[in-house]
OpenMM code with the backbone's topology and positions (N, CA, C; nanometers):
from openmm import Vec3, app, unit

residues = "UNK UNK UNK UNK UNK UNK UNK UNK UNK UNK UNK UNK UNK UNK UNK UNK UNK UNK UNK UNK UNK UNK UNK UNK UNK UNK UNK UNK UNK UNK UNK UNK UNK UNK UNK UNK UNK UNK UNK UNK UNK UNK UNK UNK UNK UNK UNK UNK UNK UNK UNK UNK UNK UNK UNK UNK UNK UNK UNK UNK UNK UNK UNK UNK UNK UNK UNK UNK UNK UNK UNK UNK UNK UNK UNK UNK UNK UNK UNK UNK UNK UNK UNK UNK UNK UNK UNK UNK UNK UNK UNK UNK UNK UNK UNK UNK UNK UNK UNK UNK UNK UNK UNK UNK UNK UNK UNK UNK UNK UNK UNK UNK UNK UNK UNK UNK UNK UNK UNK UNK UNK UNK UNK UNK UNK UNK UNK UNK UNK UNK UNK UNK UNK UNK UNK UNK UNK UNK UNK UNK UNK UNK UNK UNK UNK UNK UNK UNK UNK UNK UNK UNK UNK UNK UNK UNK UNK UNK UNK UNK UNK UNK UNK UNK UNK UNK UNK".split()
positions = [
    Vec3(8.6201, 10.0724, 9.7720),
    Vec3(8.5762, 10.2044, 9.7394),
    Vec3(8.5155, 10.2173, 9.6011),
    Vec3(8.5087, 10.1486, 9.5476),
    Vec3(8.4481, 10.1405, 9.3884),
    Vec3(8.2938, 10.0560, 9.3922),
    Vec3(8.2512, 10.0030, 9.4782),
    Vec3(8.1357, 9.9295, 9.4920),
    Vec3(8.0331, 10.0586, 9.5146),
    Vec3(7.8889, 10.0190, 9.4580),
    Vec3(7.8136, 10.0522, 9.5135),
    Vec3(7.7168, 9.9637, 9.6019),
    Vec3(7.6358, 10.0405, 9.6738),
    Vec3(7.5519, 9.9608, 9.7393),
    Vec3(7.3675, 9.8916, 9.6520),
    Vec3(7.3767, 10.0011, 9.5584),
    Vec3(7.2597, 9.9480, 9.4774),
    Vec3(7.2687, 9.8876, 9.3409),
    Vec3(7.4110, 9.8717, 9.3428),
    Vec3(7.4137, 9.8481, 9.1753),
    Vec3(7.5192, 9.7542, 9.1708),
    Vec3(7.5525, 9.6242, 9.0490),
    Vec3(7.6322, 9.5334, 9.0581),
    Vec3(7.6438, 9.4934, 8.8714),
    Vec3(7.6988, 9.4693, 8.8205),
    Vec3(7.8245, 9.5131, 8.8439),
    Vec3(7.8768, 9.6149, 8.8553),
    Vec3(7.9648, 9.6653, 8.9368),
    Vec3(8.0066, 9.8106, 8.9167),
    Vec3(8.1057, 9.7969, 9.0147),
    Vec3(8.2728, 9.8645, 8.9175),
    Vec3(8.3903, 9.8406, 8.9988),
    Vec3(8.5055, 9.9067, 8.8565),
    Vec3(8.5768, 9.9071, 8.8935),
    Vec3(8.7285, 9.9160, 8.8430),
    Vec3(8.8028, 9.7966, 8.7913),
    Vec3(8.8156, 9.7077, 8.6699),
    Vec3(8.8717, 9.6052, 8.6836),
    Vec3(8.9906, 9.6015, 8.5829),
    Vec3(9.1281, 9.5368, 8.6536),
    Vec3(9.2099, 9.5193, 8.5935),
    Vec3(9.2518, 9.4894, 8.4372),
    Vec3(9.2904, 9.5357, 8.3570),
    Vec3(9.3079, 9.5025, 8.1887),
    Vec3(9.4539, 9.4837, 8.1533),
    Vec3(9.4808, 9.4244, 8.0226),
    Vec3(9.5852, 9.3768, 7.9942),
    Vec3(9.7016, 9.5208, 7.9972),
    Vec3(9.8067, 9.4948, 8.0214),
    Vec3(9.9299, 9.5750, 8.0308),
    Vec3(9.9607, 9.6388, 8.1627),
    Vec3(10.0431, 9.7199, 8.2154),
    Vec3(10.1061, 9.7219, 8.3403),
    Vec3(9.9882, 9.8327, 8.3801),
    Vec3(9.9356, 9.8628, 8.4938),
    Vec3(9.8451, 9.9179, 8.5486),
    Vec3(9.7468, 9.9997, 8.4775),
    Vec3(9.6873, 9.9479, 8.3991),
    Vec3(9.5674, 9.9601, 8.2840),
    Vec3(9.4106, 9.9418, 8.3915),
    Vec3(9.3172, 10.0005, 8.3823),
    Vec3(9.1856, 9.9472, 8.4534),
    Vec3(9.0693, 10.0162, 8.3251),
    Vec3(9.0074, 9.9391, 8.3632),
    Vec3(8.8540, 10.0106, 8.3437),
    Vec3(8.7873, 9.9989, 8.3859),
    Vec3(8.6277, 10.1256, 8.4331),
    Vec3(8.5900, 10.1176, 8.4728),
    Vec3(8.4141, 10.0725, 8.4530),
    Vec3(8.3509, 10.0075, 8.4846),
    Vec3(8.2325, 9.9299, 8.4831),
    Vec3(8.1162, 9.9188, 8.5531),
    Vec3(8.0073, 10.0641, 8.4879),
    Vec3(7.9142, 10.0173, 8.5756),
    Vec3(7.7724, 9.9960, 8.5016),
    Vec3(7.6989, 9.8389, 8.5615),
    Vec3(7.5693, 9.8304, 8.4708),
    Vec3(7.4620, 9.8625, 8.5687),
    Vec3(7.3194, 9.9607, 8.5421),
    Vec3(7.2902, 10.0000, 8.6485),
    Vec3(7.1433, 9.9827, 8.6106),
    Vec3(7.1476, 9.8962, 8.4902),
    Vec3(6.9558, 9.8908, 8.4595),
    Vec3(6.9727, 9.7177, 8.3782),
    Vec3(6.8778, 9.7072, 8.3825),
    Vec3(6.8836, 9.5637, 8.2714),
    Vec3(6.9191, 9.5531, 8.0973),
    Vec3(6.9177, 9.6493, 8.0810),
    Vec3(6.9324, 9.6200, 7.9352),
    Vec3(7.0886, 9.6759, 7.9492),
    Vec3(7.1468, 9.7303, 8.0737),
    Vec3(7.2868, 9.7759, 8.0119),
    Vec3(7.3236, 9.5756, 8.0872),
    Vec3(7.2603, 9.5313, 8.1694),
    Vec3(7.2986, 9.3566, 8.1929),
    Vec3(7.3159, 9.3224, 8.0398),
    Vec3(7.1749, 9.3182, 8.0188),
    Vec3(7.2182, 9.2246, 7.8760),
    Vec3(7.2927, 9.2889, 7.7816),
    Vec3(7.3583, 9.3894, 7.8126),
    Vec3(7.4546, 9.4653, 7.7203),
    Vec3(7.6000, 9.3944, 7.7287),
    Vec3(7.6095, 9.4098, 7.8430),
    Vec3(7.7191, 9.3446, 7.9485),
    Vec3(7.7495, 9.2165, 7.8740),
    Vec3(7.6542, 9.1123, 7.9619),
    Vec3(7.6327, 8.9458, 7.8330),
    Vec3(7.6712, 8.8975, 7.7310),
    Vec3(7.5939, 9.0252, 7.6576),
    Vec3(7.6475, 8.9714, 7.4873),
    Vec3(7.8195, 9.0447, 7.4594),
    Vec3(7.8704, 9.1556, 7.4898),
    Vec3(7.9755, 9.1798, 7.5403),
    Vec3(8.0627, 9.1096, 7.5305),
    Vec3(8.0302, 9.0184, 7.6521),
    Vec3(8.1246, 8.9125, 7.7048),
    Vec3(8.0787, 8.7770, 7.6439),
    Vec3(8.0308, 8.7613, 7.5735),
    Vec3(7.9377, 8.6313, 7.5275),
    Vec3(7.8729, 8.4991, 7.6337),
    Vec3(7.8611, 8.6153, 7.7592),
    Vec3(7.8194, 8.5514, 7.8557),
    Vec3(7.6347, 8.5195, 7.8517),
    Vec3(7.5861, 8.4855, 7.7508),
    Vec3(7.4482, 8.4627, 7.7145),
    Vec3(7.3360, 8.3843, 7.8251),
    Vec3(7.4529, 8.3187, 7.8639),
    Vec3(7.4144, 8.1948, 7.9905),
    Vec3(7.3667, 8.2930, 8.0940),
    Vec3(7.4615, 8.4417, 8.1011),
    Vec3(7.3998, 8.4749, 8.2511),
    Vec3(7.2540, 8.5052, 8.2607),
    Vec3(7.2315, 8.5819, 8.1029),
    Vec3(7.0830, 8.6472, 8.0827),
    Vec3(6.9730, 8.5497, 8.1259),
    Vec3(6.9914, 8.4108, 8.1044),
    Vec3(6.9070, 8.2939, 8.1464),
    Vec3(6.9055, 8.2964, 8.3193),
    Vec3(7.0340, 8.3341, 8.3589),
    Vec3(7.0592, 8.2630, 8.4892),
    Vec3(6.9158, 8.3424, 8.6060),
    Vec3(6.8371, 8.2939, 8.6528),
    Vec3(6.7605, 8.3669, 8.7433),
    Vec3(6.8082, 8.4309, 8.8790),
    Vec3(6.9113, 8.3650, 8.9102),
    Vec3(7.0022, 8.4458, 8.9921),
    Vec3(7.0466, 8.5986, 8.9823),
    Vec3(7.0761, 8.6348, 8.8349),
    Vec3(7.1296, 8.7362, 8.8183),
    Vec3(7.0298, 8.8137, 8.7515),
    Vec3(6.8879, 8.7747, 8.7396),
    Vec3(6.7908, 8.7800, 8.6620),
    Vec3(6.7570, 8.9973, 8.6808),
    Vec3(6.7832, 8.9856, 8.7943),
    Vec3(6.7808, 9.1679, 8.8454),
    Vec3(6.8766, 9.1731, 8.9066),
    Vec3(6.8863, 9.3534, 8.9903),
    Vec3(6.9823, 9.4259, 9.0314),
    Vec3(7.0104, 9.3251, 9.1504),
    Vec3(6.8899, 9.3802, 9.2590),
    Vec3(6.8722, 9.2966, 9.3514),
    Vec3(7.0098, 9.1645, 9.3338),
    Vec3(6.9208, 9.0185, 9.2494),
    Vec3(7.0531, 8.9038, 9.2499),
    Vec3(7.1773, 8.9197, 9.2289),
    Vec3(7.2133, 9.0260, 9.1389),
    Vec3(7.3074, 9.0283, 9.0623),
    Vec3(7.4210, 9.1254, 9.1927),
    Vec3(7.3133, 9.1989, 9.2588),
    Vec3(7.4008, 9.2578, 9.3900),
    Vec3(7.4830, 9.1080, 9.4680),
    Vec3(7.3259, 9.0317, 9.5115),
    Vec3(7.4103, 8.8964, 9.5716),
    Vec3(7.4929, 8.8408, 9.5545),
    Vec3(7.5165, 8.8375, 9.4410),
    Vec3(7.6246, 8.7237, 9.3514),
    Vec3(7.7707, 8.8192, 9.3036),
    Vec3(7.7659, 8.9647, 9.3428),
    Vec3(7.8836, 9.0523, 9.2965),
    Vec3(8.0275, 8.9888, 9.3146),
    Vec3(8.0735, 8.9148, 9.4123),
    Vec3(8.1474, 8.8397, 9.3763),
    Vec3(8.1834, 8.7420, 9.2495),
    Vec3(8.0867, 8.6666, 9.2567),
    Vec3(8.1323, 8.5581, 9.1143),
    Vec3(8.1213, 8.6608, 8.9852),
    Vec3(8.0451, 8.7482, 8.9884),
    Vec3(8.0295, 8.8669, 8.8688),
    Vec3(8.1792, 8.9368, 8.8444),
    Vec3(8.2644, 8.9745, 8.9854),
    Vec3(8.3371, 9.0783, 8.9516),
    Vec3(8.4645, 8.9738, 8.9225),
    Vec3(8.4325, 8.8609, 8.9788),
    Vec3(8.5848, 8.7700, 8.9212),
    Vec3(8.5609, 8.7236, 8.8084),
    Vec3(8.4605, 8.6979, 8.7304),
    Vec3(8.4391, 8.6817, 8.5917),
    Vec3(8.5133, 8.7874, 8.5160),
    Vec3(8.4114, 8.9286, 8.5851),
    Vec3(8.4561, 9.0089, 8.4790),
    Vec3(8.6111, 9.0453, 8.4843),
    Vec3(8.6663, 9.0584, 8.5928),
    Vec3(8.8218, 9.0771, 8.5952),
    Vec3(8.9041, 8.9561, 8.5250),
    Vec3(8.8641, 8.8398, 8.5068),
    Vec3(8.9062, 8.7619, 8.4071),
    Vec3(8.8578, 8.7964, 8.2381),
    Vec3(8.7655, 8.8242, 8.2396),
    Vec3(8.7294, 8.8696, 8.1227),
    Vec3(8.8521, 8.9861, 8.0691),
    Vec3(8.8281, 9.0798, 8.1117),
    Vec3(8.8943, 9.1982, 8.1155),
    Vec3(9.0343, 9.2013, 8.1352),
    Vec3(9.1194, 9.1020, 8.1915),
    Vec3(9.2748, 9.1296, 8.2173),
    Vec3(9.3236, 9.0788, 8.0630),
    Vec3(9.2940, 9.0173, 8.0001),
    Vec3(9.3457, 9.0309, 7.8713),
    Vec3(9.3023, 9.1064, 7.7382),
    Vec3(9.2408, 9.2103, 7.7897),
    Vec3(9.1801, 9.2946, 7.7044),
    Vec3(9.2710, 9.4743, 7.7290),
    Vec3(9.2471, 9.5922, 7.6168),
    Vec3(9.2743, 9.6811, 7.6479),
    Vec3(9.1428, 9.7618, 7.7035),
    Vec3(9.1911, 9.8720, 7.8195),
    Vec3(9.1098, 9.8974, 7.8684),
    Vec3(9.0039, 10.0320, 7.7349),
    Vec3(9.0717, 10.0620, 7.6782),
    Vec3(9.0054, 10.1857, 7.5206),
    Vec3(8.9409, 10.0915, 7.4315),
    Vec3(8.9802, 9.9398, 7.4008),
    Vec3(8.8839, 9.8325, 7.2834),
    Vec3(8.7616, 9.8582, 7.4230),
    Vec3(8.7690, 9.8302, 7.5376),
    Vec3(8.7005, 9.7629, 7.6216),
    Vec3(8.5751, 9.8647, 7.6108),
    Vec3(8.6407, 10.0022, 7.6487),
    Vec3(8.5399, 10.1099, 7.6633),
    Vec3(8.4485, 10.1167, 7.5229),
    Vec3(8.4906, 10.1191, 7.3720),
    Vec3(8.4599, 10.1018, 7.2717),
    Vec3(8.3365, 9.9938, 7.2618),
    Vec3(8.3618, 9.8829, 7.2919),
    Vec3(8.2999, 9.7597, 7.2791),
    Vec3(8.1870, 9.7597, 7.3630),
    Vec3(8.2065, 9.8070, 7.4992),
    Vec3(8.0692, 9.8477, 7.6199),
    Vec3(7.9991, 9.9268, 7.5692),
    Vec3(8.0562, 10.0565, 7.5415),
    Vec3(7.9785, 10.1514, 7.5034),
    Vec3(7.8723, 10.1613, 7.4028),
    Vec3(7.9279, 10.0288, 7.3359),
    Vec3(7.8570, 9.9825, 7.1423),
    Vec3(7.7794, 9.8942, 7.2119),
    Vec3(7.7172, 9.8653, 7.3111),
    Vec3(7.5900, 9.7872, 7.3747),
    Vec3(7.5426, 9.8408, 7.4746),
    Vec3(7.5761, 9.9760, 7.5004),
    Vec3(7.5168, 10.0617, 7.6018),
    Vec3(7.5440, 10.0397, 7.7101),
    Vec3(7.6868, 9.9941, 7.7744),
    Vec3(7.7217, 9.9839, 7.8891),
    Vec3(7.8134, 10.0533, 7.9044),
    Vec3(7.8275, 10.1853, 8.0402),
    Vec3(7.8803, 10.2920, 8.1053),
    Vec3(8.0013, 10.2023, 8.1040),
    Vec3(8.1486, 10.2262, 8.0341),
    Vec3(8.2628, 10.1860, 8.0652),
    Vec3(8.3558, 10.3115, 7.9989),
    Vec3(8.4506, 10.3210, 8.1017),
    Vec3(8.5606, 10.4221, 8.0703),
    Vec3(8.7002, 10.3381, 8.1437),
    Vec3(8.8165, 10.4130, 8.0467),
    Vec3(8.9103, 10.3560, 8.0819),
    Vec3(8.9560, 10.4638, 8.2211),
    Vec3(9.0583, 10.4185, 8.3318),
    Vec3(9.0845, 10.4958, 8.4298),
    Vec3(9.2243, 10.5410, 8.3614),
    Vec3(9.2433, 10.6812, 8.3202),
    Vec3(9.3188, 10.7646, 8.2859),
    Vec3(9.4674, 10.7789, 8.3725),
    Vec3(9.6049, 10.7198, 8.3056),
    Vec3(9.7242, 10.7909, 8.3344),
    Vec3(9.7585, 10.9366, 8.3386),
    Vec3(9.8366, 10.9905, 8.4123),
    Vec3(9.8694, 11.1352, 8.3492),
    Vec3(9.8951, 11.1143, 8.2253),
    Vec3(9.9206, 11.0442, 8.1364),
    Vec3(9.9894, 11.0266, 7.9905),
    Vec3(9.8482, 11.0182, 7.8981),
    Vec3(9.7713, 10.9546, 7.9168),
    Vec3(9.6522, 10.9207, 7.8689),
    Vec3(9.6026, 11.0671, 7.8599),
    Vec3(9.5245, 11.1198, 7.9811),
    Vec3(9.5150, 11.2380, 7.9635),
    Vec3(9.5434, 11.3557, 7.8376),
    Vec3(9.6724, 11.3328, 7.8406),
    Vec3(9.7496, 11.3940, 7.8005),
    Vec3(9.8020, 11.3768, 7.6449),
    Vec3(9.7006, 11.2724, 7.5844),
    Vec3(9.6929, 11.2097, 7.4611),
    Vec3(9.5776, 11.1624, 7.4237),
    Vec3(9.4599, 11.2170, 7.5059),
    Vec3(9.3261, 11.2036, 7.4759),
    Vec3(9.3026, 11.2766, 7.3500),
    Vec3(9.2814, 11.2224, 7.2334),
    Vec3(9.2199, 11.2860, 7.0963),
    Vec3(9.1141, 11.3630, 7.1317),
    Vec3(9.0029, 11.3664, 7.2273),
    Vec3(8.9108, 11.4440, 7.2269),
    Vec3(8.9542, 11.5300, 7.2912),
    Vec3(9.0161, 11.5726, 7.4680),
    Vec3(9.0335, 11.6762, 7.5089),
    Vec3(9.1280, 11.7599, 7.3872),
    Vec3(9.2345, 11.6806, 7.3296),
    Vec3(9.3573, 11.7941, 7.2511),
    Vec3(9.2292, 11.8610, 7.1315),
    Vec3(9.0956, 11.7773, 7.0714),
    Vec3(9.0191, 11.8235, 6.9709),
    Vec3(8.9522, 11.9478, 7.0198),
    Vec3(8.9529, 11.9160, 7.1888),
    Vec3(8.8345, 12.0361, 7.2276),
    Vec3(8.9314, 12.1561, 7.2650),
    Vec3(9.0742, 12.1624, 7.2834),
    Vec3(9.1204, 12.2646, 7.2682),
    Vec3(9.1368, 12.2625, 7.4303),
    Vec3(9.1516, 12.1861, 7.5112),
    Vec3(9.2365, 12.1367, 7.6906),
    Vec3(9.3616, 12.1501, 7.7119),
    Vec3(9.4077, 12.1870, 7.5974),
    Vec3(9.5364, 12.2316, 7.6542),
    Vec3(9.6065, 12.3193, 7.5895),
    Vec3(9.6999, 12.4059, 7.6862),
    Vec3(9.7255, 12.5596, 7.6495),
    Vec3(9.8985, 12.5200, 7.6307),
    Vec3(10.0092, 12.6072, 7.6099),
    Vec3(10.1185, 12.6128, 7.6253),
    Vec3(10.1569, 12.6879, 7.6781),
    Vec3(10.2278, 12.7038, 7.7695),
    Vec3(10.2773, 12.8037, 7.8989),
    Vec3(10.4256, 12.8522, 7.8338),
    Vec3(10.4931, 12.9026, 7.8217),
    Vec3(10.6928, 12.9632, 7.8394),
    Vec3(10.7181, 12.9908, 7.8862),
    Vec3(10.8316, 12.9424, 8.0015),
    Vec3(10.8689, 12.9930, 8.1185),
    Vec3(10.9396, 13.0896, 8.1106),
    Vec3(10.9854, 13.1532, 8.1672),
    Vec3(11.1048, 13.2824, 8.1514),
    Vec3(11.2513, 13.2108, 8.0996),
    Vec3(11.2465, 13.1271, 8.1270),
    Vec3(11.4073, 12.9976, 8.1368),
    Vec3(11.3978, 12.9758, 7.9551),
    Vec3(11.2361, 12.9786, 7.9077),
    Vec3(11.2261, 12.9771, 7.7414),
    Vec3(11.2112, 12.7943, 7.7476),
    Vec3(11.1802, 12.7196, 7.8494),
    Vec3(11.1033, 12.5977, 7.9074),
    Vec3(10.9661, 12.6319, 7.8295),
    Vec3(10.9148, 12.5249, 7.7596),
    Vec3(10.7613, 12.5122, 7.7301),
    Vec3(10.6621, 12.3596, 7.8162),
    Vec3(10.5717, 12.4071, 7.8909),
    Vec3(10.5020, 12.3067, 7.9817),
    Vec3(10.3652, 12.3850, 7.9090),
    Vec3(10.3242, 12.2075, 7.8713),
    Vec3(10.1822, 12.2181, 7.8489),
    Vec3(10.1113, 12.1873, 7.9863),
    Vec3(9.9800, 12.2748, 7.9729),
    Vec3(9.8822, 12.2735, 8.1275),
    Vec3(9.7548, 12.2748, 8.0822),
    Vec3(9.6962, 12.2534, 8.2089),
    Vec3(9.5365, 12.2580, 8.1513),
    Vec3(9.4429, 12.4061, 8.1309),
    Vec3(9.3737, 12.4036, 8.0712),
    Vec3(9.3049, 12.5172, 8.0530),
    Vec3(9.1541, 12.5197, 8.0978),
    Vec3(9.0917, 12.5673, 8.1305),
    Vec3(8.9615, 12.5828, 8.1801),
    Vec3(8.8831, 12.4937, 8.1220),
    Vec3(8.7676, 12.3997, 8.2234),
    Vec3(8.7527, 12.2496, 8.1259),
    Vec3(8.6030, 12.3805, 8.1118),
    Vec3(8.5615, 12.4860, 8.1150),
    Vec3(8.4585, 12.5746, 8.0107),
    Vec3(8.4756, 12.6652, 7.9403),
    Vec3(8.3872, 12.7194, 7.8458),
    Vec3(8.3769, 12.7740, 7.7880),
    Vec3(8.2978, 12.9257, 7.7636),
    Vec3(8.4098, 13.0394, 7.7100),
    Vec3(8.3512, 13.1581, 7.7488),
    Vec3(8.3677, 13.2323, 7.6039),
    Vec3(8.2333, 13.2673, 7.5385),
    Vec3(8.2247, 13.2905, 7.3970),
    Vec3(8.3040, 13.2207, 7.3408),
    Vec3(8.2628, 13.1085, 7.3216),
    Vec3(8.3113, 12.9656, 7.2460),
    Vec3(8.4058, 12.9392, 7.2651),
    Vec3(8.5213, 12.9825, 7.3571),
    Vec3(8.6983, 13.0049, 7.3650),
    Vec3(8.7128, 12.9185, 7.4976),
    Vec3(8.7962, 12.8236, 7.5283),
    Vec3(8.8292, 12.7838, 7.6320),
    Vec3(8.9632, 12.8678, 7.6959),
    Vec3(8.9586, 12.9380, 7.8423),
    Vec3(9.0571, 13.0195, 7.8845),
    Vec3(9.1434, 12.9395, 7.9185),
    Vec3(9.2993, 13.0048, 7.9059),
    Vec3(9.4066, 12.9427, 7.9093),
    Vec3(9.4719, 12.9881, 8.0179),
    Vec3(9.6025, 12.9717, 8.0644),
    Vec3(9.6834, 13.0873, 8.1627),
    Vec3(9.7433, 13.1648, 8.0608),
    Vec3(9.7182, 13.3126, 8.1957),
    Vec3(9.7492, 13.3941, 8.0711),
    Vec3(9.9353, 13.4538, 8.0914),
    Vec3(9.9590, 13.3772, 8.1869),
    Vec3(10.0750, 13.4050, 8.2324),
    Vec3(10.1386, 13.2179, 8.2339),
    Vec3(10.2973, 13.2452, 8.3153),
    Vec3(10.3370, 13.1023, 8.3472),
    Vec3(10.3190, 13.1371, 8.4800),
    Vec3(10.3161, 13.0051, 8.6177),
    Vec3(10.3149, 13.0330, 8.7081),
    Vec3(10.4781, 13.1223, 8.8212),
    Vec3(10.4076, 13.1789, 8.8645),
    Vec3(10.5463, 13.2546, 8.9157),
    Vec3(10.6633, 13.1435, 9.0122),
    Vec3(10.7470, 13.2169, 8.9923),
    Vec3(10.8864, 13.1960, 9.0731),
    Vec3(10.8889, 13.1558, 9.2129),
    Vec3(10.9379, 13.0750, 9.2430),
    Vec3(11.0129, 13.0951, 9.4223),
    Vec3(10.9919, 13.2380, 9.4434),
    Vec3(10.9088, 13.2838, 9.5472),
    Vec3(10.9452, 13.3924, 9.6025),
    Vec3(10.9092, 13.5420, 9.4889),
    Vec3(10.8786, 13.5216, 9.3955),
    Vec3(10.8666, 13.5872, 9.2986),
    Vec3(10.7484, 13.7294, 9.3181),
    Vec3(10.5999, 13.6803, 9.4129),
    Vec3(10.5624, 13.7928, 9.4447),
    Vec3(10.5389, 13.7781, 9.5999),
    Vec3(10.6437, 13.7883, 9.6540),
    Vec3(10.7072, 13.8501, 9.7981),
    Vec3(10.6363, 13.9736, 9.8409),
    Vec3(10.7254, 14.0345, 9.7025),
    Vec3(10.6545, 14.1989, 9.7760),
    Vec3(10.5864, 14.2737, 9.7575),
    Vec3(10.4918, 14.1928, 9.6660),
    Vec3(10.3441, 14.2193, 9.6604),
    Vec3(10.2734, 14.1717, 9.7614),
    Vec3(10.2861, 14.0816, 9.7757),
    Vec3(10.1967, 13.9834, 9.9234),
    Vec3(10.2609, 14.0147, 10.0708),
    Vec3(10.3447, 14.0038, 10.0895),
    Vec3(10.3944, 14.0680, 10.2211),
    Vec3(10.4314, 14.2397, 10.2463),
    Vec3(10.4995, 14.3015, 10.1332),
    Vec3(10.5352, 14.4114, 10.1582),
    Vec3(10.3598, 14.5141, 10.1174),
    Vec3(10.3531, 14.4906, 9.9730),
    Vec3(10.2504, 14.6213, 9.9287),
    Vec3(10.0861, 14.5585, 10.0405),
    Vec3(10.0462, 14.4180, 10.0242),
    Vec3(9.9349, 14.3779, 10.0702),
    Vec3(9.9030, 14.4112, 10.2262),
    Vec3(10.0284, 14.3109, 10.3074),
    Vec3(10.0099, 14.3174, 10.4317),
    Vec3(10.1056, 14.4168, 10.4850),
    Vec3(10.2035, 14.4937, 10.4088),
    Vec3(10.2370, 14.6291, 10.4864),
    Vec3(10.3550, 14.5716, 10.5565),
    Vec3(10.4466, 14.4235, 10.5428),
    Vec3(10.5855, 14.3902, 10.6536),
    Vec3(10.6751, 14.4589, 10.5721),
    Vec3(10.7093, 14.5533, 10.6458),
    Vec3(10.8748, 14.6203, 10.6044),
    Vec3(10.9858, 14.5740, 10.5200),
    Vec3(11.0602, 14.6263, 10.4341),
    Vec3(11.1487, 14.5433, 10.3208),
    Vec3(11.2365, 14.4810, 10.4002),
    Vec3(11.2616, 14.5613, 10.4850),
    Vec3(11.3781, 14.4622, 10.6134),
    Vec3(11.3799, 14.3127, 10.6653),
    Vec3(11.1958, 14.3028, 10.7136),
    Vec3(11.1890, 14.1762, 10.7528),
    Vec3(11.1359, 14.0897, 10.6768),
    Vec3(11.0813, 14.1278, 10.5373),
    Vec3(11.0674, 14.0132, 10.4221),
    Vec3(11.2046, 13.9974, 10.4099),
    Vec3(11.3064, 14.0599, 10.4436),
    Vec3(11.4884, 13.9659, 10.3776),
    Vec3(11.5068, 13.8952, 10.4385),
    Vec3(11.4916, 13.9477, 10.6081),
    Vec3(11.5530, 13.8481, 10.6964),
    Vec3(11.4177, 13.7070, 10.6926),
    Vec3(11.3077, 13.7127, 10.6568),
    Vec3(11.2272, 13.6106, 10.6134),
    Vec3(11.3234, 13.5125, 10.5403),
] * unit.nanometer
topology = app.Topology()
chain = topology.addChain("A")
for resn in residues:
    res = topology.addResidue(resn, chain)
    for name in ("N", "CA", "C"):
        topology.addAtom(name, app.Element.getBySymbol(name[0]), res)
């Protein structure tokens, strides 16, 4: 599910530490020879095999086991850093934790603080736009078990207080 059909390399590949990936896609020639020097794979830029998309589709095998060797002893954030500094599309594939410790989303203001009634604080996400420069937050916490019952069954759809109990 990570392959494409017109483009090679391009995939998800394993990186150093317990379920770490990044993701990798080169989709023109100069992000190839981006790729190459990267990896100090200089040899491939010569190789006429891999010379275009086209070969380099053919050969996606020996490409993607390179690069998953390349890459399993690496972190997948140096990795993205290092691609990106030769113009190759690489992102790391995000934990809930990652997320959730991204320096840029917490810079852009992604996350709100909720208080539950219990006086519980859960951070959540907030609207990934923007409305007069403000990203919207919840403006409430989410409700209770059962909490609007009798708004939705009794005032909305009109069922009697009787048979929302026995509900």
């Amino acid at each position: 599910g990570n392959r494409d059909e017109s483009m090679a390399p391009h995939g998800v590949y394993r990186c150093a530490g317990a379920d770490t990936y990044v993701s990798i896609v080169v989709s023109t020639d100069d992000e190839w020879k981006g790729l190459c020097e990267a990896m100090g794979r200089l040899d491939w830029r010569s190789d006429q095999r891999l010379a275009d998309g086209p070969g380099r589709l053919l050969h996606r095998e020996e490409l993607d086991a390179c690069i998953n060797d390349w890459t399993a002893i690496r972190s997948p954030f140096d990795l993205m850093e290092l691609l990106q500094g030769k113009g190759v599309a690489a992102v790391p594939s995000y934990s809930a934790r990652n997320v959730f410790d991204d320096p840029h989303l917490k810079e852009r203001d992604f996350f709100h603080e909720v208080t539950e009634p219990s006086g519980e604080i859960h951070t959540v996400f907030a609207a990934p736009w923007l409305v007069d420069g403000r990203r919207p937050g919840p403006t409430r916490p989410a409700p209770s078990l059962g909490q609007d019952n009798q708004a939705v069954f009794g005032d909305l759809l009109g069922v009697p207080a009787a048979e929302i109990e026995r509900l």
